[in-house]
C-alpha positions as CSV (number, residue, x, y, z in Angstrom):
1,X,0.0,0.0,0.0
2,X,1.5,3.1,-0.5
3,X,1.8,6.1,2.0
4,X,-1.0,9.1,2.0
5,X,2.1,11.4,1.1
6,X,2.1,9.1,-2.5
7,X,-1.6,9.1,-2.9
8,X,-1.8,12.7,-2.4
9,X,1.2,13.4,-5.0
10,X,-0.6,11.0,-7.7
11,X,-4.1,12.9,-7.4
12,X,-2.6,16.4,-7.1
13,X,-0.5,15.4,-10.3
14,X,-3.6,13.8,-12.1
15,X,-5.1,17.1,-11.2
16,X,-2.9,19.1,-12.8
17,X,-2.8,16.8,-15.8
18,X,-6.9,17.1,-16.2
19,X,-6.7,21.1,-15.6
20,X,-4.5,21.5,-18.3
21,X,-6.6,19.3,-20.7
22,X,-9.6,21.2,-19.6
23,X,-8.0,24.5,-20.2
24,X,-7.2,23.2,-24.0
25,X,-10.2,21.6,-24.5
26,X,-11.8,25.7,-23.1
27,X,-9.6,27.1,-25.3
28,X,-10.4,24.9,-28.6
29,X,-14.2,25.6,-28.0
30,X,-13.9,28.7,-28.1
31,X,-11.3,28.6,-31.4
32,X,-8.8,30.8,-30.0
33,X,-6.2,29.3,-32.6
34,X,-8.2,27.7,-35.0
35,X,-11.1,30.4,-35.6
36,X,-14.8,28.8,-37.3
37,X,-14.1,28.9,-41.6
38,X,-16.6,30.8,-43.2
39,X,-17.4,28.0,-45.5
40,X,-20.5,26.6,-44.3
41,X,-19.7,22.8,-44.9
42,X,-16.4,23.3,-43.3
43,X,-18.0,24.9,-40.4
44,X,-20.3,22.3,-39.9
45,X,-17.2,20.2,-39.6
46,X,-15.8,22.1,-37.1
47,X,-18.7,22.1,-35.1
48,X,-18.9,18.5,-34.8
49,X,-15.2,18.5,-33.9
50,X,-16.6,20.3,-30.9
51,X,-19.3,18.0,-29.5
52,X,-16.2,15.6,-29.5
53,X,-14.2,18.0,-27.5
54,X,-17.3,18.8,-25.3
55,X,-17.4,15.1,-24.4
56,X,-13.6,15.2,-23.3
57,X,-14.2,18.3,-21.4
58,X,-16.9,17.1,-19.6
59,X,-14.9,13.8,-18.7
60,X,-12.3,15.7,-17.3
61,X,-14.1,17.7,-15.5
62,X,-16.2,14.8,-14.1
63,X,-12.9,13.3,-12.9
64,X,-11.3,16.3,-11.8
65,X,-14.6,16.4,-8.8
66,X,-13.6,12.8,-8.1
67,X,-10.4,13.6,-7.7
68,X,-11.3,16.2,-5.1
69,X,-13.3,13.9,-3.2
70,X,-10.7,11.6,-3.0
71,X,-8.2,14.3,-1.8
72,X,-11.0,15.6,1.1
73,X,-11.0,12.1,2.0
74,X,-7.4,11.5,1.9
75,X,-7.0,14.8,4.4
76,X,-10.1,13.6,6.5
77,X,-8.6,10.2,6.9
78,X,-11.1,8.2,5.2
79,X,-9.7,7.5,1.5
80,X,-8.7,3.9,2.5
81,X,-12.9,3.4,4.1
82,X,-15.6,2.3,2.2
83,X,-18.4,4.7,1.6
84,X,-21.1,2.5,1.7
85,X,-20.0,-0.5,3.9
86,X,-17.2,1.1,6.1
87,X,-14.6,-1.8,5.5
88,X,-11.3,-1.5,4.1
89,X,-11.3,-0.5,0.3
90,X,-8.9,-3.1,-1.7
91,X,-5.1,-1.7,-2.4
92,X,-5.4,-2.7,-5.6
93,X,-8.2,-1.0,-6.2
94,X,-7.2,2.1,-5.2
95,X,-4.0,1.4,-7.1
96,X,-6.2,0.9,-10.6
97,X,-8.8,3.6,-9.6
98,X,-7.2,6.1,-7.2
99,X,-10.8,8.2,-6.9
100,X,-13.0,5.1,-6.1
101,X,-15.0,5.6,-2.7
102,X,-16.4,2.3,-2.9
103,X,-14.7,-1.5,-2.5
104,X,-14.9,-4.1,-4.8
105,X,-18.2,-5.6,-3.2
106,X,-20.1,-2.5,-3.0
107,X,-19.1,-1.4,-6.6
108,X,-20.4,-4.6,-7.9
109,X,-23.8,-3.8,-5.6
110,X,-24.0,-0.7,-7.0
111,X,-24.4,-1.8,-10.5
């Protein structure tokens, strides 16, 4: 099991990580360097592109909250507790899914 100390470094560099992408993802949405063609056909392109970049956004952003829920329960003591049962949450699930709240049995309940 690694040390709080290592958990915390991971998430707060996963954090940064996901910020970034979010920032480019902002930034390509609003075509700061790649401004809408006047060409209508073209622009339709474009504007697909951008449901596609939506869709990354919003998964960063989505793991960027879990990531701060995992760091509040890091500080508060609880990352390594099950939210729902209050047992031990598997190392190597933590290891493979460093935000999860939940152990293996209650994930698979949860379904």
């Amino acid at each position: 099991m690694a040390s709080p100390e290592v958990i915390e470094q991971r998430l707060r560099l996963r954090r940064s990580e996901l910020l970034q992408r979010a920032e480019r993802v902002d930034a390509d949405l609003r075509h700061e360097r790649d401004p809408l063609v006047a060409d209508f056909a073209d622009q339709a392109i474009q504007r697909s592109n951008d449901e596609v970049l939506r869709e990354i956004g919003d998964s960063a952003k989505d793991e960027l909250r879990q990531i701060d829920v995992a760091l509040r329960r890091l500080i508060a003591g609880q990352y390594f507790i099950c939210a729902s049962c209050g047992g031990d949450i598997e190392d190597a699930r933590l290891a493979a899914l460093p935000a999860t709240t939940l152990c293996a049995v209650c994930a698979q309940g949860s379904r």
